[in-house]
N, C-alpha and C positions, 0 to 999 in steps of 0.2 A: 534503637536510637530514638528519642524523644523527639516529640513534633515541635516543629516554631511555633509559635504566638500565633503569627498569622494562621497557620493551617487550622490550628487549631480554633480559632473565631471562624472562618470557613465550615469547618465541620460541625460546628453550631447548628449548620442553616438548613444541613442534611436530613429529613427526619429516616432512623435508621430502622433496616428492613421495609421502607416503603419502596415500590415501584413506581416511578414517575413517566408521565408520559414522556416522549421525546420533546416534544415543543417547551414543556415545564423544564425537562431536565437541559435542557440546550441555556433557557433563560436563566435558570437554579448556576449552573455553572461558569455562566457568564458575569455574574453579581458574586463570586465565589472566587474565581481567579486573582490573585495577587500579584502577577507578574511582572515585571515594571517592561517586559518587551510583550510586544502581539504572541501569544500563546497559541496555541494547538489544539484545536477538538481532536483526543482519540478514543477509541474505541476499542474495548476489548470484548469479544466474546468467547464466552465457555463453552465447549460443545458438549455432545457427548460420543464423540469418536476417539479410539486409542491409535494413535500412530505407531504403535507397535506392529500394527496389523498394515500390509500392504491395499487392502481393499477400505479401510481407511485413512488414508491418505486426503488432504484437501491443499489444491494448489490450483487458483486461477487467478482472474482478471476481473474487475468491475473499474467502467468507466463513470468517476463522479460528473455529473453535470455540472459543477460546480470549480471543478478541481479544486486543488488541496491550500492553492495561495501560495506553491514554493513553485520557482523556476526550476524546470527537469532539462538539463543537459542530457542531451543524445547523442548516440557514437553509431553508425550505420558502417559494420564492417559487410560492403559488398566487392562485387567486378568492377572494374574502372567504366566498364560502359553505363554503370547504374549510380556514379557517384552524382553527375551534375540532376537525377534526379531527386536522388534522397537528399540533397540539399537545397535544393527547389521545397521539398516537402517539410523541411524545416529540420531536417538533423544537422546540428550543431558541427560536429565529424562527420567524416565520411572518406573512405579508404579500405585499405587491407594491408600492404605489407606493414607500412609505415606504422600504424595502429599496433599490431602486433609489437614492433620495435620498443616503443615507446610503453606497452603494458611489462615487458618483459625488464625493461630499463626502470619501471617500476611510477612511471608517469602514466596516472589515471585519473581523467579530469574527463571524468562522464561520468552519469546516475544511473542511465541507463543506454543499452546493446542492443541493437534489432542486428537481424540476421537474412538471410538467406537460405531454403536446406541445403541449396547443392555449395555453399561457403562452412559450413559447419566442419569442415573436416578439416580443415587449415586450423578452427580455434580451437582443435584439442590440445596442444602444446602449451594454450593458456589455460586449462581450464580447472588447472590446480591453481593458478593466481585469481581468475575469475569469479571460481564457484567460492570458497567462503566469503568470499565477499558479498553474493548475490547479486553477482553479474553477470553470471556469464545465460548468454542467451538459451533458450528454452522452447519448444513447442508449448508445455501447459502454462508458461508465461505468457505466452503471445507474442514472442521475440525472435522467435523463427518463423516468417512467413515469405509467403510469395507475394503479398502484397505492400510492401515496403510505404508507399504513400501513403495509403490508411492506417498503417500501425502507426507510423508515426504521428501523423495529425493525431491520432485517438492517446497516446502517449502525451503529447504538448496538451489538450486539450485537459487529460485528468483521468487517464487511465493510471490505475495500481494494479500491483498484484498483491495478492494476498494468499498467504498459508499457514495451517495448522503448527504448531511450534510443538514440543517432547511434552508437553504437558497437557494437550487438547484443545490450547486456544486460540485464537487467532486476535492481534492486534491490527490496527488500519489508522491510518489519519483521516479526517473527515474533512479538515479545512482548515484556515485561520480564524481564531474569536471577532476579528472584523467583520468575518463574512456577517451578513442577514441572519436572523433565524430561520426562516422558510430555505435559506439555501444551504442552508448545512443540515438542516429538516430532509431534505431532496437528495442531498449526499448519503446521508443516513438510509435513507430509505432503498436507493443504488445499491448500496454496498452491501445491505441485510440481503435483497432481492438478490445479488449475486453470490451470494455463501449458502442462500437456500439453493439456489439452482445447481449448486457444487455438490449437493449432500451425497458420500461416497455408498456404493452400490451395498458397502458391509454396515452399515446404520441402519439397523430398523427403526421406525419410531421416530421421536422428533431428533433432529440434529441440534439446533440452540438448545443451551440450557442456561443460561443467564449472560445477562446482555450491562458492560458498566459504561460508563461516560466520563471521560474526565479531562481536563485542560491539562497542559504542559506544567504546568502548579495547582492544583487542584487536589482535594477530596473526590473519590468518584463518586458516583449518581449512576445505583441501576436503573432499566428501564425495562418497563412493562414489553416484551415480545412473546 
């Protein structure tokens, strides 16, 4: 498919095969954007792990400091004794059977599930509706905990999760093109720090192997890591 006009005056501004620093490439990108709505810094990185392999495997969490600039609706499937807290804590929902009902009736108006461990065995009946979707709660997400208040605050504030996809790379949002440079700089920075601290036990050697940047309409922009 041929590129529009636009992209391609964008891609002008690219110089190719350079590595830009993040601060240049954030700035590069943001003069490069075309999109007539607030666009998206994302982030793709290429590893060098084969998900073929179970000891390469990458699936966790980094919290942006910054968060992403989207509202994340939460759904807190616990015990009745623990709802008026996770709604205290700012989950959006909060319940169990009812919840249930309503995913299975096919009504899902959440982004994201925290959980409970000893609740987890009630959401296996969903969790052929749940799991392609990338909802359904998790230990290596961070969505099965005992601590229900702090996940969720850490969730609302600008926690992701992030994993390796069939081809070795992992994609992430970093923020909205509104944000700052330095805070989408700080996002960047979160999110790289948290994919290194991931690197699976069957990686020898570096994990990154190329690091791109690019807005919701964008040319990408690698970066120097």
């Amino acid at each position: 498919m041929a590129s529009g006009k636009k992209y391609v005056k964008a891609k002008e501004l690219v110089e190719v095969e350079k590595k830009y620093s993040i601060q240049d490439a954030v700035a590069l990108i943001k003069k490069m954007s075309y999109s007539k709505f607030v666009g998206t810094l994302n982030v793709a990185v290429k590893t060098f792990a084969d998900p073929k392999y179970n000891d390469q495997q990458i699936r966790a969490t980094a919290v942006l400091p910054h968060g992403t600039g989207k509202k994340v609706t939460i759904a807190a499937y616990v015990s009745d004794d623990q709802i008026a807290a996770a709604k205290a804590a700012g989950a959006d929902i909060a319940g169990n059977a009812e919840i249930i009902k309503d995913i299975e009736a096919g009504k899902i108006n959440f982004d994201v599930m925290v959980t409970t461990p000893d609740m987890m065995r009630e959401l296996a009946r969903i969790a052929k509706v749940l799991g392609p979707k990338g909802l359904m709660p998790s230990p290596k997400a961070g969505t099965v905990t005992q601590d229900l208040v702090a996940t969720i605050d850490e969730v609302k504030k600008g926690r992701i999760e992030f994993r390796i996809d069939k081809t070795g790379n992992i994609h992430a949002p970093l923020g909205k093109l509104s944000f700052g440079d330095d805070q989408l700089v700080d996002n960047f920075t979160a999110l790289m720090k948290a994919i290194d601290d991931s690197k699976p036990a069957g990686v020898k050697g570096k994990l990154v192997k190329k690091v791109v940047l690019s807005a919701t309409m964008s040319p990408g922009v690698q970066i120097e890591y």
